[in-house]
C-alpha positions in Angstrom: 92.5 -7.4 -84.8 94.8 -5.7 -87.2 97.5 -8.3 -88.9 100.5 -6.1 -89.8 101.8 -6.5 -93.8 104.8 -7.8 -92.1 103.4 -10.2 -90.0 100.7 -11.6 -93.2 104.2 -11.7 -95.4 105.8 -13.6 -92.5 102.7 -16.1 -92.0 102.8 -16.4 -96.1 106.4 -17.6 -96.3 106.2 -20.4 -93.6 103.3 -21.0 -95.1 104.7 -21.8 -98.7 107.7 -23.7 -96.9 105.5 -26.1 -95.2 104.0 -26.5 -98.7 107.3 -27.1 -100.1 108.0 -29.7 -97.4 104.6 -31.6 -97.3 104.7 -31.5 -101.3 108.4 -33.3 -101.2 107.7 -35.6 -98.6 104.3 -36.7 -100.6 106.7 -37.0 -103.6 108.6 -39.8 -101.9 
């Protein structure tokens, strides 16, 4: 199953947002 470079730069941002998020929620 071929992932597309669009599709693995897609997965890779939401992946670093969800990051972002659990890393400021752990911060509160």
């Amino acid at each position: 199953m071929a992932i597309s470079v669009a599709d693995a730069k897609k997965r890779e941002t939401r992946d670093r947002r969800i990051a972002k998020i659990i890393e400021s929620i752990s911060a509160n």
